[in-house]
N, CA, C and O of each residue as an XYZ file, in Angstrom:
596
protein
N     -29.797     31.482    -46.588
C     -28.726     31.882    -47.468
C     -29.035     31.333    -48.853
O     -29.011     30.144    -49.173
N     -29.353     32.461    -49.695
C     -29.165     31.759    -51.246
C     -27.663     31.064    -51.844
O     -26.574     31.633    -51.764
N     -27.889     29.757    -52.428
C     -27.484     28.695    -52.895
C     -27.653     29.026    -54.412
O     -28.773     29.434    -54.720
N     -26.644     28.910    -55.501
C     -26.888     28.727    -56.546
C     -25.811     27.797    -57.390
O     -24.593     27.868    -57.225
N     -26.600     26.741    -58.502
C     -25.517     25.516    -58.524
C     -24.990     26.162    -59.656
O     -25.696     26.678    -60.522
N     -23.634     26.141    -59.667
C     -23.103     26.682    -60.428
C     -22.371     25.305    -61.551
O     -21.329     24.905    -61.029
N     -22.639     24.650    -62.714
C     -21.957     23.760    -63.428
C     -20.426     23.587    -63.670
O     -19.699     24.416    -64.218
N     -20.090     22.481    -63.216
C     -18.347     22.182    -63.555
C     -18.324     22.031    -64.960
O     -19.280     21.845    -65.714
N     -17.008     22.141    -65.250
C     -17.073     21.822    -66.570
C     -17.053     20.081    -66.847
O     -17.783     19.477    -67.633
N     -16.310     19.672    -66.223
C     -16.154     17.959    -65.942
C     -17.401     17.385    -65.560
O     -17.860     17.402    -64.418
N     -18.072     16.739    -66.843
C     -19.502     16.084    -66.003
C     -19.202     14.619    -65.400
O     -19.733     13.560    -65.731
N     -18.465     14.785    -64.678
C     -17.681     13.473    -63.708
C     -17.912     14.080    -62.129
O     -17.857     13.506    -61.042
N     -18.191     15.479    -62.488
C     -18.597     15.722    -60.912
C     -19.755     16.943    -60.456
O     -19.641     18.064    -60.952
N     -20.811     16.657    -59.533
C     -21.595     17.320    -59.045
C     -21.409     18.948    -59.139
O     -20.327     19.521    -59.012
N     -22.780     19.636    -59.407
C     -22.866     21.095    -59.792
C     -21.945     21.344    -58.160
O     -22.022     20.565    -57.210
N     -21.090     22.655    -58.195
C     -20.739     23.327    -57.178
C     -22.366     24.133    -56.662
O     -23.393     24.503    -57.230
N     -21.854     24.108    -55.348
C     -23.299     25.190    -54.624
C     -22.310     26.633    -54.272
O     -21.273     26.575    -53.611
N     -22.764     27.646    -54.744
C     -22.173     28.686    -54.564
C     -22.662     29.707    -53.511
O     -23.889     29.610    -53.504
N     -22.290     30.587    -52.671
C     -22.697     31.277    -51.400
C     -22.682     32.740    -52.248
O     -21.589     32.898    -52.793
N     -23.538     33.742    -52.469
C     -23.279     35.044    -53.003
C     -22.074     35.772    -51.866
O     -21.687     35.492    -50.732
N     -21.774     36.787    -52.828
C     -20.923     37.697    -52.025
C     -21.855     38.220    -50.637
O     -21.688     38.022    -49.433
N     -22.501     38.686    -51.111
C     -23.910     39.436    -49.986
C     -24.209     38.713    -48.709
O     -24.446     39.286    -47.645
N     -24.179     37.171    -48.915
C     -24.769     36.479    -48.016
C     -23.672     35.746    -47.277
O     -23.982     35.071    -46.295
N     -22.469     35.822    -47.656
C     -21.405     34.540    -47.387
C     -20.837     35.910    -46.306
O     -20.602     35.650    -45.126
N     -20.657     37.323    -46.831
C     -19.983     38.787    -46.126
C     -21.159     38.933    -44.467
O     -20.793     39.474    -43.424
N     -22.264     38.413    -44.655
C     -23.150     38.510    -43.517
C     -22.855     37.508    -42.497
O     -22.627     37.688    -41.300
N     -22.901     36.313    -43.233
C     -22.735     35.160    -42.340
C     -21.088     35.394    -41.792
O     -20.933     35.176    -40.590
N     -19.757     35.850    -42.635
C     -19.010     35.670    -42.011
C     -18.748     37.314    -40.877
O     -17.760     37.435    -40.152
N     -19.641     38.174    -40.966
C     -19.874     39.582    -40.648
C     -18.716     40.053    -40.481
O     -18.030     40.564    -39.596
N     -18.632     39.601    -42.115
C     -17.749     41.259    -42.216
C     -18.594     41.624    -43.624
O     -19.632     41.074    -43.992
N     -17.683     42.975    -44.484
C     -18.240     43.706    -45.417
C     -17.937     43.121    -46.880
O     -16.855     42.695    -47.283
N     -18.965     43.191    -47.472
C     -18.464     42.729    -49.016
C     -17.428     43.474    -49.786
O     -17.151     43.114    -50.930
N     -16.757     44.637    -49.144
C     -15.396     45.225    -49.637
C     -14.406     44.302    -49.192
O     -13.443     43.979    -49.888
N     -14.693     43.739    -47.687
C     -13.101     43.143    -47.314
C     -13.240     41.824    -48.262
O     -12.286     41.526    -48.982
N     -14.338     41.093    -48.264
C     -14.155     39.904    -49.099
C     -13.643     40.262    -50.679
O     -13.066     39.406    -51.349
N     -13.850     41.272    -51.062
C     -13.659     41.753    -52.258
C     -11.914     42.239    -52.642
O     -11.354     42.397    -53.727
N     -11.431     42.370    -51.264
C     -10.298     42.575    -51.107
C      -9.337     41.653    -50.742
O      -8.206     41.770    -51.213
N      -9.646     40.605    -49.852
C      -8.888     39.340    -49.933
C      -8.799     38.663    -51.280
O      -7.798     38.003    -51.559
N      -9.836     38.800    -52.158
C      -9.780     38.431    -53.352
C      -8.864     39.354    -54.105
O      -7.892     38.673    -54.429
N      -8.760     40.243    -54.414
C      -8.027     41.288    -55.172
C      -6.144     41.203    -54.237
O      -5.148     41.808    -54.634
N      -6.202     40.466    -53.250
C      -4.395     39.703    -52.402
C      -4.571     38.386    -52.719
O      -4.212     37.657    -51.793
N      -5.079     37.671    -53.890
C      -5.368     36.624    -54.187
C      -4.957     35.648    -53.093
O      -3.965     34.919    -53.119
N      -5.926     35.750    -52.066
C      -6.117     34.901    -51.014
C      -7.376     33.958    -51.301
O      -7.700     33.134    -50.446
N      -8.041     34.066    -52.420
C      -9.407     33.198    -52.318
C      -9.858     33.795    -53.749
O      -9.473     34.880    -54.185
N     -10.590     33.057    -54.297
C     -11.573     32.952    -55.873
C     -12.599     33.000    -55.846
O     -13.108     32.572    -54.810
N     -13.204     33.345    -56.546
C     -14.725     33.459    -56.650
C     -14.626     33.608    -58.549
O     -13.932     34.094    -59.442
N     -16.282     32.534    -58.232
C     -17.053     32.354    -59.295
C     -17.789     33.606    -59.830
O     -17.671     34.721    -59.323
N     -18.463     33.352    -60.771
C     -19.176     35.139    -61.197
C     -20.899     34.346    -61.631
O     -21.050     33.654    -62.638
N     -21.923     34.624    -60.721
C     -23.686     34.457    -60.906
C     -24.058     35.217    -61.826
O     -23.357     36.038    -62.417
N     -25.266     34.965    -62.008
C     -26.193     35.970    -62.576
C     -25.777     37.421    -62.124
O     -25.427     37.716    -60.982
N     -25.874     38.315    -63.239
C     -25.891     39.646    -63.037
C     -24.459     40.033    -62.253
O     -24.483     40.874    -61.355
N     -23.169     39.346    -62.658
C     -21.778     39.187    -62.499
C     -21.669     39.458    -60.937
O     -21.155     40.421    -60.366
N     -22.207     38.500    -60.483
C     -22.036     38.642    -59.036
C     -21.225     37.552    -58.493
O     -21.370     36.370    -58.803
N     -20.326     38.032    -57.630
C     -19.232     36.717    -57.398
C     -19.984     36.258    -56.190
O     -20.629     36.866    -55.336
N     -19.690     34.944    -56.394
C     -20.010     33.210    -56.039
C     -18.883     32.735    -55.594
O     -17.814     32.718    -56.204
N     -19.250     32.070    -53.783
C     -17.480     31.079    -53.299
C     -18.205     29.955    -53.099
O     -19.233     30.009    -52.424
N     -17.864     29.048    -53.534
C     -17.492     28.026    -53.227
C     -17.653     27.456    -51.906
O     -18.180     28.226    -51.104
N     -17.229     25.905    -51.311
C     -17.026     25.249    -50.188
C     -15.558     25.418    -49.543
O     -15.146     25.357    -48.385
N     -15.051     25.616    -50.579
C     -13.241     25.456    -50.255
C     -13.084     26.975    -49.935
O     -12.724     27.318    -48.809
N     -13.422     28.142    -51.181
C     -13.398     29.399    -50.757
C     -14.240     30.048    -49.511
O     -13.910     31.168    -49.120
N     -14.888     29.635    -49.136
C     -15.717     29.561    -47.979
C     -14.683     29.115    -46.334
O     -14.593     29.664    -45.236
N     -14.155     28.048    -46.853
C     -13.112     27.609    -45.708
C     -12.328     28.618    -45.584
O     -12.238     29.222    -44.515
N     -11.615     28.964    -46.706
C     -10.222     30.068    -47.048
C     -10.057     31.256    -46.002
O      -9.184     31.745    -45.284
N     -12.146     31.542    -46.512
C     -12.193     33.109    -45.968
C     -12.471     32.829    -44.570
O     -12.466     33.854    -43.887
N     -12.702     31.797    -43.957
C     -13.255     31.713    -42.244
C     -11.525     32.016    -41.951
O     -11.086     32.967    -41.304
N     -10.804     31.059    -42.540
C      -9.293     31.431    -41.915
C      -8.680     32.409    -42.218
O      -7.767     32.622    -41.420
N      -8.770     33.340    -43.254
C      -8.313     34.684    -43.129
C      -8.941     35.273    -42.347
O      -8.253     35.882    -41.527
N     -10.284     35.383    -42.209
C     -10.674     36.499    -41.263
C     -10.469     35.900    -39.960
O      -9.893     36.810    -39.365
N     -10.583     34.924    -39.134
C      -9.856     34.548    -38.283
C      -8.423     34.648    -37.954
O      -8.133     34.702    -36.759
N      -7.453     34.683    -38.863
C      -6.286     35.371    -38.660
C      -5.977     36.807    -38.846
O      -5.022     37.290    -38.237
N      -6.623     37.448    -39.546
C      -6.525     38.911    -39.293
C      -7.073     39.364    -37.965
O      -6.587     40.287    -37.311
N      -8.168     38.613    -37.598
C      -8.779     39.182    -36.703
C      -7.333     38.685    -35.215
O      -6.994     39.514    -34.370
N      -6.985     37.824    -35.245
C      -5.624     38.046    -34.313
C      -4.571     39.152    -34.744
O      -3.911     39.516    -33.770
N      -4.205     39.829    -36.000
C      -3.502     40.869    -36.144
C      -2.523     39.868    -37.074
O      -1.455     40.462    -37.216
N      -2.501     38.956    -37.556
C      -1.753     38.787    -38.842
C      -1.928     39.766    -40.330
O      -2.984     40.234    -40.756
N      -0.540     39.901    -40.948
C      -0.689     40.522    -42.157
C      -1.169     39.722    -43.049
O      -1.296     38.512    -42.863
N      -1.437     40.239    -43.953
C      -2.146     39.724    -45.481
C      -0.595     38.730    -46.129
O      -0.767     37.603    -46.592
N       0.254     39.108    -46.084
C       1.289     38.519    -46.862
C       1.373     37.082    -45.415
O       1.091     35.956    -45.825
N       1.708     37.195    -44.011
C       1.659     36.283    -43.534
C       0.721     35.000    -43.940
O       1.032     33.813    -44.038
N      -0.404     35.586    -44.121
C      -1.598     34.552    -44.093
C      -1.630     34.176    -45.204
O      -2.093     33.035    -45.209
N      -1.216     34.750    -46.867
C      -0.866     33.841    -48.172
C       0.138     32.608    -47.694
O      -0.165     31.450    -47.407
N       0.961     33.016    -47.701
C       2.029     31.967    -46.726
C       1.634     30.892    -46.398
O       1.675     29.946    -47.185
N       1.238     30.797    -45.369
C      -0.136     30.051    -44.565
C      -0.706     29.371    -45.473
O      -0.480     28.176    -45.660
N      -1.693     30.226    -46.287
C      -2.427     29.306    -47.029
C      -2.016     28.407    -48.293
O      -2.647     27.404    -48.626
N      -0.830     28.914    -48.981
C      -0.523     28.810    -49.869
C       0.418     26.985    -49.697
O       0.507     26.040    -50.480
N       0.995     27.239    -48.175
C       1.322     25.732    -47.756
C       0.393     24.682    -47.437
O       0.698     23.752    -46.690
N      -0.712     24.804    -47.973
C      -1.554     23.726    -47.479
C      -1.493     22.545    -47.962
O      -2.124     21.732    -47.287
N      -0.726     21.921    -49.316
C      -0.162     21.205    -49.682
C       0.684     20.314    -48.736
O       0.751     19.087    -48.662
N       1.425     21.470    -47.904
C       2.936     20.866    -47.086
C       2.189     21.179    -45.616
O       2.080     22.261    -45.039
N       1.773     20.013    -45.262
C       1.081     20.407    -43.697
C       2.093     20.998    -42.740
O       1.910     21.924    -41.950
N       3.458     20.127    -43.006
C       4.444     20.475    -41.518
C       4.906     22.199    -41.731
O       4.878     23.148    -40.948
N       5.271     22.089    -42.969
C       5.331     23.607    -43.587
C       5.001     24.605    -43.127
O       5.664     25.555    -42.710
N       3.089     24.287    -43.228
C       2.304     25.192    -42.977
C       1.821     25.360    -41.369
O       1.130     26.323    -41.035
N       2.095     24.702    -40.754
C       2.027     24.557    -38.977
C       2.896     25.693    -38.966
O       2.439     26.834    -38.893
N       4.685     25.341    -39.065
C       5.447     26.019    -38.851
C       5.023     27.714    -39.121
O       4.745     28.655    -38.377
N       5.129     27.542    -40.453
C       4.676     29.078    -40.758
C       3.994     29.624    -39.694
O       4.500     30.429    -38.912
N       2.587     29.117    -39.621
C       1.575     29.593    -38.816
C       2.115     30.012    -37.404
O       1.890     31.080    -36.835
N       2.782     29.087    -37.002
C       3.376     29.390    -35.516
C       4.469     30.252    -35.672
O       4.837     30.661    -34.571
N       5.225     30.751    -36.727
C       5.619     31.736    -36.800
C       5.106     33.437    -36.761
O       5.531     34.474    -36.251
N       4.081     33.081    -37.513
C       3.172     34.239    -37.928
C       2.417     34.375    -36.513
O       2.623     35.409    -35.877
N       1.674     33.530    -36.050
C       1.195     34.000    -34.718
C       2.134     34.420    -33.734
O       1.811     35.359    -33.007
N       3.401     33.798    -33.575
C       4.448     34.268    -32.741
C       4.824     36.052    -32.653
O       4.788     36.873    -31.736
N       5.196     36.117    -34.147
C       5.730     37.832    -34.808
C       4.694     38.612    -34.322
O       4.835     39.765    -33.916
N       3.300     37.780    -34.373
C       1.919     38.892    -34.272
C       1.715     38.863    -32.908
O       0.988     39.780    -32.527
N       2.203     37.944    -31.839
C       2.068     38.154    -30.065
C       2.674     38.759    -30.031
O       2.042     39.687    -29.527
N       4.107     39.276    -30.267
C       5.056     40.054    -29.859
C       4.996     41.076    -30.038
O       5.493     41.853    -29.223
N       4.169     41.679    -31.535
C       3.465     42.706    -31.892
C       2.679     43.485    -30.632
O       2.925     44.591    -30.149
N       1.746     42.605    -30.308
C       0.818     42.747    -29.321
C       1.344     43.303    -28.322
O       0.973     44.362    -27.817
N       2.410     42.492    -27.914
C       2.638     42.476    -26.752
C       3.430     43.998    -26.332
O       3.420     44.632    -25.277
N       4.251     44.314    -27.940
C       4.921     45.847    -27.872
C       3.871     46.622    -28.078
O       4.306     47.770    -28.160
N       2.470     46.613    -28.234
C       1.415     47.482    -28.204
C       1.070     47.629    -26.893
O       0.969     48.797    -26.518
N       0.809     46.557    -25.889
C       0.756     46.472    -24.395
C       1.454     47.705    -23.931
O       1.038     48.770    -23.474
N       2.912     47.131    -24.248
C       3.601     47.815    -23.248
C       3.786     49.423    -23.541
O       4.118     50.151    -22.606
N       3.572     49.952    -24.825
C       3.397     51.315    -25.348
C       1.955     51.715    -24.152
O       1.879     52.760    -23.506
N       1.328     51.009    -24.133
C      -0.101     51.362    -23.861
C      -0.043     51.701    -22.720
O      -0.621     52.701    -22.293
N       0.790     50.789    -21.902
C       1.133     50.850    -20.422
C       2.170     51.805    -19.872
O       2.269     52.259    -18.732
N       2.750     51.960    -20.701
C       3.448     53.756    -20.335
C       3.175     54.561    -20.907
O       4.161     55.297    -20.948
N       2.155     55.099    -21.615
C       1.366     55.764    -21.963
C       0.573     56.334    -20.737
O       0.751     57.454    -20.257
N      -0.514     55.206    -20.211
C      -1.362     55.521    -19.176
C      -0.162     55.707    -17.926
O      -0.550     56.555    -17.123
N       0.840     55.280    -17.655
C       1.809     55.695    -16.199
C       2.328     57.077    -16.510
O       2.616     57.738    -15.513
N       2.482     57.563    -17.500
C       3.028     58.797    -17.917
C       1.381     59.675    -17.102
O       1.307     60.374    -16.092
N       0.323     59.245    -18.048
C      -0.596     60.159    -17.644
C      -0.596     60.148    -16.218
O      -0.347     61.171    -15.578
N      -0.966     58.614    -15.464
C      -0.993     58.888    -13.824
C      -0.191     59.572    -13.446
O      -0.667     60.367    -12.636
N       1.165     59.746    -13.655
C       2.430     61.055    -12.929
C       1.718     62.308    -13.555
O       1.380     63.015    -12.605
N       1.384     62.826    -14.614
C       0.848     64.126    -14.699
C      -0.265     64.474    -13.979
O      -1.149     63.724    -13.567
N      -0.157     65.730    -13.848
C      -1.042     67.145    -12.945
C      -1.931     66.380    -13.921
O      -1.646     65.963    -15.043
N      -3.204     66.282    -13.157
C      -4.836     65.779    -13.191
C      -5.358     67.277    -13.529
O      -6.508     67.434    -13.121
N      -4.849     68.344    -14.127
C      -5.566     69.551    -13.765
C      -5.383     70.406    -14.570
O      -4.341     70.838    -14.077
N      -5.512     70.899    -15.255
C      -4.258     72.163    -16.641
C      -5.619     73.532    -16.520
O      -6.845     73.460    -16.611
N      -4.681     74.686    -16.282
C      -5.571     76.211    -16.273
C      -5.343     76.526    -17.517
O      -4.393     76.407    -18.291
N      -6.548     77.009    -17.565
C      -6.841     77.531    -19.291
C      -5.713     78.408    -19.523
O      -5.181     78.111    -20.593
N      -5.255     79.183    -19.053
C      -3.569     79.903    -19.151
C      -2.689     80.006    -19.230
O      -1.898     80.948    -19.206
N      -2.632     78.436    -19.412
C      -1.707     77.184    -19.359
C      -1.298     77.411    -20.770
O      -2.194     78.050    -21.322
N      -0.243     77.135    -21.645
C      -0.102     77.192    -23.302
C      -0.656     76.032    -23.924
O      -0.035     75.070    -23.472
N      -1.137     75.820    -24.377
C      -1.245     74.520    -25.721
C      -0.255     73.761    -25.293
O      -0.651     72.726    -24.757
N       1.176     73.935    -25.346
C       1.791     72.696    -25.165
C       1.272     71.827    -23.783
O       1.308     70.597    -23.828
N       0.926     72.327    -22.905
C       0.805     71.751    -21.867
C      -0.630     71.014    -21.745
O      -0.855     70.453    -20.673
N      -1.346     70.980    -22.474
C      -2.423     70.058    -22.313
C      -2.096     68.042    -22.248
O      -0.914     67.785    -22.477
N      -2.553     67.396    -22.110
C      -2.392     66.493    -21.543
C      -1.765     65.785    -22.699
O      -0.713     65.149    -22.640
N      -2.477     65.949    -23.705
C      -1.870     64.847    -25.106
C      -0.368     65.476    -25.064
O       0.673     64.826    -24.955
N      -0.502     66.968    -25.181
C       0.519     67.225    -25.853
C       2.156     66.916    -24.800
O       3.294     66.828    -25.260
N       1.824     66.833    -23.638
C       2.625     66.287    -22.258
C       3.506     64.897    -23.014
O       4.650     64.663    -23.403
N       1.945     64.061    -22.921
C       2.167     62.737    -22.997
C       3.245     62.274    -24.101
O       4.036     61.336    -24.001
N       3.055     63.288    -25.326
C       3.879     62.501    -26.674
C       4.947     63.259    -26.590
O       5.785     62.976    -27.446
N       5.279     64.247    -25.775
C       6.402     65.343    -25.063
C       7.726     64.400    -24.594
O       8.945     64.359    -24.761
N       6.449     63.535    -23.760
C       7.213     62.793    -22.601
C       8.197     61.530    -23.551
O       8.400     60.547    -22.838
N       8.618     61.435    -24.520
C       8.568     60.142    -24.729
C       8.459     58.719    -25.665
O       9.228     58.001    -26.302
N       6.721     58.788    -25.271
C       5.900     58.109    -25.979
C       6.038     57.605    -26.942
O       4.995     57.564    -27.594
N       7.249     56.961    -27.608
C       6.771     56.501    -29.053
C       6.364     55.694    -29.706
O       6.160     55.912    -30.901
């Protein structure tokens, strides 16, 4: 992974080492749009390299492992500012979090159960439809007939 030291302005403290967009989007595998986009929900900063290429940091580096780790459970973007934005207030930010993961199991969990009468709807339908049959009666169109919402 290219490293580039990027100068503080305070010479009281060590050059920052910066991760390119290119290389920090690989290692965390995802795409240099989504990192480009957590930045643009000002969830995280970036520096600007040679040839205006944005540069994170150690701290922005942390930021983005925990957003994409919480999206990747199904938290929203506004949940996870929240989140991050309490990191100041630890008890704060627990809470939050266990809120936000809570709203987002339950989420889940009403996706389950859509999912699961979805497929019981299909097991009760005819396994079988004759081409003579109308359009409505094909299997999708049964299923979201039945119900389904």
């Amino acid at each position: 992974m290219n490293h580039v030291s990027f100068p503080l302005r305070s010479p009281a403290r060590a050059p920052m080492r910066l991760v390119s967009i290119g290389d920090l989007a690989r290692r965390l595998g995802v795409t240099t749009r989504a990192l480009r986009h957590y930045q643009d929900q000002d969830l995280v900063r970036s520096h600007r390299l040679s040839g205006n290429v944005r540069g994170y940091d150690a701290e922005a580096v942390e930021r983005l492992e925990t957003v994409i780790a919480l999206r990747a459970v199904g938290l929203p973007i506004a949940a996870i500012r929240t989140v991050l934005d309490l990191r100041e207030e630890p008890q704060a930010q627990a809470s939050a979090l266990r809120d936000a993961l809570s709203s987002a199991l339950e989420a889940q969990r009403d996706q389950v159960s859509r999912l699961q009468g979805m497929l019981e709807q299909m097991a009760e339908a005819p396994r079988t439809a004759t081409r003579s049959s109308p359009r409505r009666e094909d299997p999708v169109s049964r299923l979201l007939a039945g119900g389904a919402a």
